[in-house]
C-alpha positions as CSV (number, residue, x, y, z in Angstrom):
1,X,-114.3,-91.7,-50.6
2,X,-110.7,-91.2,-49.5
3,X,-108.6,-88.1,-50.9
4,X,-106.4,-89.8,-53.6
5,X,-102.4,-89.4,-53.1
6,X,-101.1,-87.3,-55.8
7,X,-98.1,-89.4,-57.4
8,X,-94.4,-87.7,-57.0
9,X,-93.0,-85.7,-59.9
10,X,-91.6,-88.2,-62.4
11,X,-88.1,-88.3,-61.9
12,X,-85.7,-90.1,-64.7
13,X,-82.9,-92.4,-63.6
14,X,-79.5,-90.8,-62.8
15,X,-81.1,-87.3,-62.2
16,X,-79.9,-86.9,-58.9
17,X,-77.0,-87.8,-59.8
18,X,-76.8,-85.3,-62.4
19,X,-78.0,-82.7,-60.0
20,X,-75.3,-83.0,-57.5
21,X,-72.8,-83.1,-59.9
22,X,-74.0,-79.8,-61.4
23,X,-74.5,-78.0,-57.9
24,X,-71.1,-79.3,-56.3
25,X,-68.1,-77.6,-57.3
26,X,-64.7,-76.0,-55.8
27,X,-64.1,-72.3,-55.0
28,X,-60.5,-71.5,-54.3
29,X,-59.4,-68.3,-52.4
30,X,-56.1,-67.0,-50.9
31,X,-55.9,-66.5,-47.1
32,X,-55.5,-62.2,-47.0
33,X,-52.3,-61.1,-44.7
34,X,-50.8,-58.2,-43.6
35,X,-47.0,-59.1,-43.4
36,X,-44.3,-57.1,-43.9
37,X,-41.3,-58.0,-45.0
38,X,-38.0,-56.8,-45.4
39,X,-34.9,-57.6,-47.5
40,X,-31.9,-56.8,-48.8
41,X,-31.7,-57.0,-53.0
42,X,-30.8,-60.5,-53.8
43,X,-31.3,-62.1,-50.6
44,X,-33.5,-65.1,-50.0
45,X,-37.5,-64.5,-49.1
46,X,-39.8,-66.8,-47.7
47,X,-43.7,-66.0,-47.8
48,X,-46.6,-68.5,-46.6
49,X,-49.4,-68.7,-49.2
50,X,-52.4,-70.6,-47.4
51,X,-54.8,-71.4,-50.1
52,X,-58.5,-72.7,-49.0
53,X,-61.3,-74.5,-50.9
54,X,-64.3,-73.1,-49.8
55,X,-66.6,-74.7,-52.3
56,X,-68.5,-78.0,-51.9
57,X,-66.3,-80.6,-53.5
58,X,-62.6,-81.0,-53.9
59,X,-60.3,-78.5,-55.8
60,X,-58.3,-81.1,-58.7
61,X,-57.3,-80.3,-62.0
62,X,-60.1,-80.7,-64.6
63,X,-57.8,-83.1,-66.9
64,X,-56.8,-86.3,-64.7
65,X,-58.5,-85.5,-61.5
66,X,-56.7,-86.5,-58.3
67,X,-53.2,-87.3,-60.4
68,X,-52.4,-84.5,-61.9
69,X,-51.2,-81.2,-59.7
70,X,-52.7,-77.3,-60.2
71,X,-50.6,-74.4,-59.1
72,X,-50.2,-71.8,-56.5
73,X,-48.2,-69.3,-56.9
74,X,-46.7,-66.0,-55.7
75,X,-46.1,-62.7,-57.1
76,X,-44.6,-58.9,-56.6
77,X,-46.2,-55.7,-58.0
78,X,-44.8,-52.4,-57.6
79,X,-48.1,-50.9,-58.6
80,X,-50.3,-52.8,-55.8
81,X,-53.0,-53.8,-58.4
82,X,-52.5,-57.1,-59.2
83,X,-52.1,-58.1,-62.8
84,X,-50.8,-61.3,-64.1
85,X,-49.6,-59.5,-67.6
86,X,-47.5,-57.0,-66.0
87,X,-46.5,-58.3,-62.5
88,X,-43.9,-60.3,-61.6
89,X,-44.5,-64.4,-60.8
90,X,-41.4,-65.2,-58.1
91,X,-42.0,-68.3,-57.0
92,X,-44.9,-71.4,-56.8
93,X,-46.0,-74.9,-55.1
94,X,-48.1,-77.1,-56.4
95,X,-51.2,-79.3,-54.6
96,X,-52.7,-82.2,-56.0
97,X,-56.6,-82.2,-54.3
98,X,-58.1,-80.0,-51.5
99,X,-60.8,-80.9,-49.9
100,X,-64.2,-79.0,-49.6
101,X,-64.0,-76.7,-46.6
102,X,-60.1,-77.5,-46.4
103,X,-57.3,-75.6,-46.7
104,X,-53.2,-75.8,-46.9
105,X,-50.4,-73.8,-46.9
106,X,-46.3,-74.1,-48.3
107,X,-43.3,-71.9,-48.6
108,X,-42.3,-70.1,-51.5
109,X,-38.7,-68.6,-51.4
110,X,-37.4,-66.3,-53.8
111,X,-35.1,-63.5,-54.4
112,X,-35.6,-60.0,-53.5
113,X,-35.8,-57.8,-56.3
114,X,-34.1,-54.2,-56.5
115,X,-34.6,-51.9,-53.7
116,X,-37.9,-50.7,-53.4
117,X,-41.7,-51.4,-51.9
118,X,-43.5,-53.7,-53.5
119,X,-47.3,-55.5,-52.9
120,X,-47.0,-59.3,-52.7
121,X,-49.9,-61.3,-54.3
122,X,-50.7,-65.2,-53.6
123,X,-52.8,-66.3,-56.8
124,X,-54.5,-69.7,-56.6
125,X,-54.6,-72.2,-59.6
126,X,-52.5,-69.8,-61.3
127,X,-53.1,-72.0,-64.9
128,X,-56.3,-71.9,-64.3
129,X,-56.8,-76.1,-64.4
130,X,-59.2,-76.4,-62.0
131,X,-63.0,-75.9,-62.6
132,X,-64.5,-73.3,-59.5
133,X,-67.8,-71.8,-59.5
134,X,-66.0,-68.5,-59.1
135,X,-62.5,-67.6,-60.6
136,X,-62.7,-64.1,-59.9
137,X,-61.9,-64.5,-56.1
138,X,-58.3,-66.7,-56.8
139,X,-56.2,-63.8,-55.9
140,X,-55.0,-61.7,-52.4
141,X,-52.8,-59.5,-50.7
142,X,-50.5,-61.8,-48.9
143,X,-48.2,-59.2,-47.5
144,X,-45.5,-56.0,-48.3
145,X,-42.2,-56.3,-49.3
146,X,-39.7,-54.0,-48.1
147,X,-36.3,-53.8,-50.3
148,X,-33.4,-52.3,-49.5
149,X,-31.2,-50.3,-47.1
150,X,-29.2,-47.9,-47.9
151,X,-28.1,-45.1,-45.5
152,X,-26.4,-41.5,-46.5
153,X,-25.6,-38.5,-44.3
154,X,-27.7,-35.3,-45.1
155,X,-27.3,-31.7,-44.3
156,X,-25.8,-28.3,-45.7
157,X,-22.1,-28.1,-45.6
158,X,-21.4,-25.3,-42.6
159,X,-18.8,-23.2,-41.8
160,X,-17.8,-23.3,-38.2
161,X,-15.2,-21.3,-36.3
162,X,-13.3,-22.4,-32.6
163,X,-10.2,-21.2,-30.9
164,X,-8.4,-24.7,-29.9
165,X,-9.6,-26.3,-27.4
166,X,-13.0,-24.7,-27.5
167,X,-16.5,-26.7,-27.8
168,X,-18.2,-27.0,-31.2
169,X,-21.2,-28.4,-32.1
170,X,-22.2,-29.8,-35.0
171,X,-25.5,-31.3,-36.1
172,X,-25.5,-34.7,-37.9
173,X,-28.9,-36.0,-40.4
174,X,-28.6,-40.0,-41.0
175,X,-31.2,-41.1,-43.4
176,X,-32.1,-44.2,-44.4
177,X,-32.8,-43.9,-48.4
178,X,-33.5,-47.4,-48.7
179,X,-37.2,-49.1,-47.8
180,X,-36.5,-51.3,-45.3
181,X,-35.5,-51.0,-41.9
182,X,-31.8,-50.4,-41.1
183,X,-30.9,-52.3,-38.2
184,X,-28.3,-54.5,-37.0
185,X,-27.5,-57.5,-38.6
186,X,-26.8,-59.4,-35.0
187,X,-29.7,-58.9,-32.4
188,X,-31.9,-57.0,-34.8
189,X,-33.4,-53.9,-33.2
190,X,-32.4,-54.2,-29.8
191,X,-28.5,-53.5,-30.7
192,X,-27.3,-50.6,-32.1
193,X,-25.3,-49.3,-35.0
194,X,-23.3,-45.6,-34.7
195,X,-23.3,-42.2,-36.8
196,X,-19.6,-40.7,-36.4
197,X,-18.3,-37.2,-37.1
198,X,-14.8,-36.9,-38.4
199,X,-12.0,-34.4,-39.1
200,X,-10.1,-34.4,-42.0
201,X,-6.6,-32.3,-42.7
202,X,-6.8,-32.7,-46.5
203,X,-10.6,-32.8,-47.6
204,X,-10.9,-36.1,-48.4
205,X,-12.3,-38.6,-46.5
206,X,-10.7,-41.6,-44.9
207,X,-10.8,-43.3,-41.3
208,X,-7.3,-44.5,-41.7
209,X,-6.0,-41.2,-41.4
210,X,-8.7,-38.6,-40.4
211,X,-9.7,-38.2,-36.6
212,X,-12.9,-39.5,-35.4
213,X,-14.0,-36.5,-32.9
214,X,-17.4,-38.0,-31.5
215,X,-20.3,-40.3,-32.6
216,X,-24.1,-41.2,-31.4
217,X,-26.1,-44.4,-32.0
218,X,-29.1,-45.7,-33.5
219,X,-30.9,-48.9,-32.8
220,X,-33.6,-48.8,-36.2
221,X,-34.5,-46.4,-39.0
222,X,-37.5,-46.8,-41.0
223,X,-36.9,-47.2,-45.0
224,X,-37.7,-43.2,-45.6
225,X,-36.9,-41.6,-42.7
226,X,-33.8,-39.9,-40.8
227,X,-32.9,-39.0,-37.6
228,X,-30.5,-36.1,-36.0
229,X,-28.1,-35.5,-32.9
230,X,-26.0,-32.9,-32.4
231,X,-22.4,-33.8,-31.7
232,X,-20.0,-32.2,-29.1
233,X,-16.2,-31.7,-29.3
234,X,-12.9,-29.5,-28.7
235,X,-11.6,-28.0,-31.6
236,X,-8.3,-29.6,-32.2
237,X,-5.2,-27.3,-33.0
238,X,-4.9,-23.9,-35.3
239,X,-5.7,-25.2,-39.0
240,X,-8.8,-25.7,-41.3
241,X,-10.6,-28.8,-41.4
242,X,-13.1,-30.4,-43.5
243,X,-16.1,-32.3,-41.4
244,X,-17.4,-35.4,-42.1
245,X,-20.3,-37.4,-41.1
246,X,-20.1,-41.5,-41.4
247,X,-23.1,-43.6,-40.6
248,X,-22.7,-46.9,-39.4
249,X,-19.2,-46.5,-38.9
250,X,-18.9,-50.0,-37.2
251,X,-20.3,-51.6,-40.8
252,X,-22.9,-53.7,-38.4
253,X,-25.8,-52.9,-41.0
254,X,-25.9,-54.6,-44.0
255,X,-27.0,-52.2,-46.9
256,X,-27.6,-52.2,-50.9
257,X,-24.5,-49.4,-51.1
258,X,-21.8,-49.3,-48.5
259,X,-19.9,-46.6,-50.8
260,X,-22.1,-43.4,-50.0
261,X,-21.9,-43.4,-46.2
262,X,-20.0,-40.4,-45.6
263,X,-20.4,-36.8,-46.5
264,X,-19.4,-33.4,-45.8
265,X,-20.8,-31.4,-43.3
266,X,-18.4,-28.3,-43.9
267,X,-15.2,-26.9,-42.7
268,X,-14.1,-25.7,-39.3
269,X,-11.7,-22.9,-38.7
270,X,-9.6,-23.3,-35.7
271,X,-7.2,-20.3,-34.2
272,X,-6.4,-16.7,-35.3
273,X,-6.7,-15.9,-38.8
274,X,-4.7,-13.4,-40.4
275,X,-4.8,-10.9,-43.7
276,X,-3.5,-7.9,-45.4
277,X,-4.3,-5.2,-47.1
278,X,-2.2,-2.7,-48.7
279,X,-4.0,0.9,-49.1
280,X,-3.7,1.6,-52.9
281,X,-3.3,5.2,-52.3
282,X,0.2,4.6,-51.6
283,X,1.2,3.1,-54.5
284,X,0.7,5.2,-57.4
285,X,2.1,3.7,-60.6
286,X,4.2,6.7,-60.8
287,X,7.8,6.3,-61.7
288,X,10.5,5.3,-59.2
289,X,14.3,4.7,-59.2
290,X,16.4,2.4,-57.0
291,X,16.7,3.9,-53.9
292,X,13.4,5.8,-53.8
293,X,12.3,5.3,-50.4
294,X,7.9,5.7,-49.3
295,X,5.9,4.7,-46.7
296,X,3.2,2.4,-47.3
297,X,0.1,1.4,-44.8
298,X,-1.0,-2.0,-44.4
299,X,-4.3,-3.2,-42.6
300,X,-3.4,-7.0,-40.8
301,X,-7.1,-8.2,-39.2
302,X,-7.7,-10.9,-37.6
303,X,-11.0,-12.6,-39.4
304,X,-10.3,-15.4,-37.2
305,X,-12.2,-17.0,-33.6
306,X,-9.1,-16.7,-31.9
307,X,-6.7,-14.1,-30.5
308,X,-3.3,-13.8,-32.6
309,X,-0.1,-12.7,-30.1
310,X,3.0,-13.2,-31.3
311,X,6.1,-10.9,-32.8
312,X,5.5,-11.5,-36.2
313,X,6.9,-10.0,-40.1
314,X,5.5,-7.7,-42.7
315,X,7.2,-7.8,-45.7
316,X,6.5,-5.7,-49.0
317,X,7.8,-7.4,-52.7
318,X,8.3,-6.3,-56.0
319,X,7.3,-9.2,-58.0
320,X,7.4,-9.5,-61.9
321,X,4.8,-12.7,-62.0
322,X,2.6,-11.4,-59.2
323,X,3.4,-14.4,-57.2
324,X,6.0,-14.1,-53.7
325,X,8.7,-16.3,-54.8
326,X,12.7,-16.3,-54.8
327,X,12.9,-14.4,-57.6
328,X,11.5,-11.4,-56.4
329,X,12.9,-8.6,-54.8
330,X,12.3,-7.3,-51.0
331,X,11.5,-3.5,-51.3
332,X,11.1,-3.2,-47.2
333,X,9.9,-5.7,-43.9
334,X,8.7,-4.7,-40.3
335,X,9.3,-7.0,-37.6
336,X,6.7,-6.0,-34.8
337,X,3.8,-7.9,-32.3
338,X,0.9,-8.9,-33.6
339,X,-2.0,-8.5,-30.9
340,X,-5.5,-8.5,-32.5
341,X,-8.4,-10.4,-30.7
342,X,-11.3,-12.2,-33.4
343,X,-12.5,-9.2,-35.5
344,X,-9.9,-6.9,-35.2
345,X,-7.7,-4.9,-37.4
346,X,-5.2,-2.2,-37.6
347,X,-2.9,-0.5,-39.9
348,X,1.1,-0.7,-39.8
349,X,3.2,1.3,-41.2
350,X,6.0,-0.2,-43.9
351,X,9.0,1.4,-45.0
352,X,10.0,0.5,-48.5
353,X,13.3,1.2,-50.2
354,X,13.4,0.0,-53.8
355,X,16.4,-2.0,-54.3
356,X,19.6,-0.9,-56.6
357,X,19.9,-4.1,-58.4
358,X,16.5,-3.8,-59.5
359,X,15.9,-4.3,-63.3
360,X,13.8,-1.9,-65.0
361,X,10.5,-2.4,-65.8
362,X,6.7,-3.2,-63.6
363,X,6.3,-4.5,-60.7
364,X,3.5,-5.9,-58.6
365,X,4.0,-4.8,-55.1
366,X,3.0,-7.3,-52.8
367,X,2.7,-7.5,-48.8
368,X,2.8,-10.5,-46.6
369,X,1.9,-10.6,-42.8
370,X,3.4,-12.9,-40.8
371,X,5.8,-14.5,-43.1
372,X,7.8,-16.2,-41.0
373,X,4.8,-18.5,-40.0
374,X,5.1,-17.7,-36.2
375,X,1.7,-17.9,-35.4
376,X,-0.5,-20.6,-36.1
377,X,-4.0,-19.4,-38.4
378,X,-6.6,-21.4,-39.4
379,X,-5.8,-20.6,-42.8
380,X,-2.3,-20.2,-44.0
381,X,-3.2,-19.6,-47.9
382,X,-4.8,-16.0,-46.8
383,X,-1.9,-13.7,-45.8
384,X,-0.7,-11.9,-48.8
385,X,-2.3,-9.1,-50.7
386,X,-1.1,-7.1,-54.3
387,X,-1.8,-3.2,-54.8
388,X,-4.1,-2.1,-57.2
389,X,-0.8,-0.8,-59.3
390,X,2.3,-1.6,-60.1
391,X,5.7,-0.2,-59.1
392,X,7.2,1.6,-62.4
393,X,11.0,1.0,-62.1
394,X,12.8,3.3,-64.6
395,X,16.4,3.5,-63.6
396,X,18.8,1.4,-64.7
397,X,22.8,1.3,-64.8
398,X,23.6,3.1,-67.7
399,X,20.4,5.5,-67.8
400,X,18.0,7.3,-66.2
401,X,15.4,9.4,-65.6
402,X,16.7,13.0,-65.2
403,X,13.4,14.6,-63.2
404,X,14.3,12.3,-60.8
405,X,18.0,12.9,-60.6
């Protein structure tokens, strides 16, 4: 007797049917990347978000299948966790169906938000109108966004010291504050853009009037970093200057903040530099009368990098307001050279005769060195000095003081 065939499961009309339906669906997933890019704030951005279906049937919105479109979209984060309630959606395209196993991509341009670095994020069917047997894996990385260039000049204001003529250097930072890269806008990278150093007369900055005294160049700087070269130059005639570095002097960069490209690097001292001292021990306070002559020592040194030669005047003043002006009154002057190399000093003698038309009354007794201006310092404000007293004049027409006559 012959082994009887065993009849099939029982299967119910439209099951299979059923089944495939049940085991088919989409799976949407953004294509990963690695981009960087880099903008200034406000400009335009364009980003490629490839989306791919790798489920078993096509990706189409759940209401109206194949008519009606479902979302892709991009976003920024400045956290790099991706979060739909707190991040940023910039821009989106739509796609109608996507076949299983396919995949498309589209442009989504947008404008760059304020400087800083931010994570981008591609998120497919970003209202969630498709039905996908997983809708935990919609999201990605689709590249960095770099925002921002802004470039400053760093460093600790120094005090430098030349004779004219004579080489100084002077160390110049350029950083690059921003996040992306500072280049050139023409021929990105390859051409260059220049850090300058300047010297100004009156402490304030401006390439109109101030003298550019040497410059290097820099093709790119990373959002962050800086970069430093020493400049080289002759120290221009006897005066104090104020230094001043200026990065991208040739405006070929683009930045976020043009207005903070210069700085102050210090001040440089150029030529002989002269100053006084009277020695307090010569004027006494005591009481004097028009005519009384003394001898007072003065100590002229030369705190300058440069040697001072030249015949030059010492004058003594009595002065009311403690200020040399034209009303004050010349008590003696010494007309003599002036020879002192950088660093030296050395005491002259004055002789001072206090005037008859003198009022009574105190006097600040002030010396001056060099006050005809004959020699050229690197400061010109420095060259007077007041004793630690005051003349006491007591005589005047009329009356006097008998001890003295």
């Amino acid at each position: 007797m012959g082994m009887e065939e065993r009849p099939s499961a029982i299967q119910e009309p439209g099951f299979e049917a059923l089944e495939s339906r049940l085991l088919l669906a989409a799976d949407l997933t953004i294509t990963a990347a690695a981009d960087v890019y880099e903008a200034l704030s406000g400009a335009a951005v364009a980003v490629d978000i490839e989306v791919n279906n790798i489920g078993d049937a096509a990706a189409e919105a759940a209401a109206d299948p194949g008519v009606e479109p479902w979302t892709v979209s991009l976003w920024w984060s400045d956290d790099a966790a991706f979060d739909p309630l707190v991040d940023t959606n910039v821009g989106n395209y739509e796609v109608v169906t996507l076949g299983a196993g396919a995949n498309t991509t589209d442009t989504v341009t947008f404008n760059a938000p304020a400087a800083g670095a931010y994570t981008l994020f591609g998120f497919a069917d970003s209202d969630e109108e498709v039905t996908e047997d997983s809708e935990v894996n919609n999201t990605a990385i689709v590249g960095t966004l770099l925002v921002g260039i802004d470039l400053e000049i760093q460093g600790a204001a120094g005090a430098y010291e030349a004779a004219a003529g004579a080489n100084v250097d002077v160390d110049v930072t350029v950083e690059n504050t921003g996040f992306a890269q500072a280049v050139t806008d023409v021929n990105p990278g390859v051409d260059s853009w220049t850090v300058s150093l300047w010297t100004s007369t009156d402490g304030a900055f401006d390439p109109l009037v101030d003298t550019e005294v040497g410059s290097y160049t820099v093709t790119t700087l990373a959002g962050g970093a800086n970069t430093t070269s020493q400049i080289s130059f002759n120290a221009p005639a006897a005066g104090t200057y104020t230094l001043f570095g200026f990065a991208d002097s040739g405006e070929v960069v683009t930045e976020d903040d043009d207005a903070n490209n210069s700085a102050s690097l210090g001040t440089l001292s150029v030529g002989p530099d002269l100053t006084i001292a009277i020695d307090d021990a010569f004027v006494t306070g005591a009481e004097q009368i028009p005519g009384d002559r003394w001898r007072i020592p003065v100590q002229v040194t030369n705190g300058g990098a440069e040697t001072a030669s030249a015949l030059a005047t010492i004058q003594l003043y009595g002065s009311v307001d403690g200020v040399i002006d034209g009303g004050d009154y010349l008590f003696g002057q010494r007309t003599c050279r002036i020879y002192l190399t950088a660093g030296q000093a050395r005491t002259y003698w004055i002789v001072s005769q206090v005037p008859a038309d003198i009022p009574a009354g105190n006097y600040n007794v002030l010396a001056v060195v060099d006050s005809g201006d004959t020699i050229a310092e690197a400061d010109e404000d420095n060259n007077t000095d007041a004793a630690a007293n005051q003349a006491d004049i007591v005589w005047k027409f009329g009356g006097f003081d008998a001890a003295h006559r």
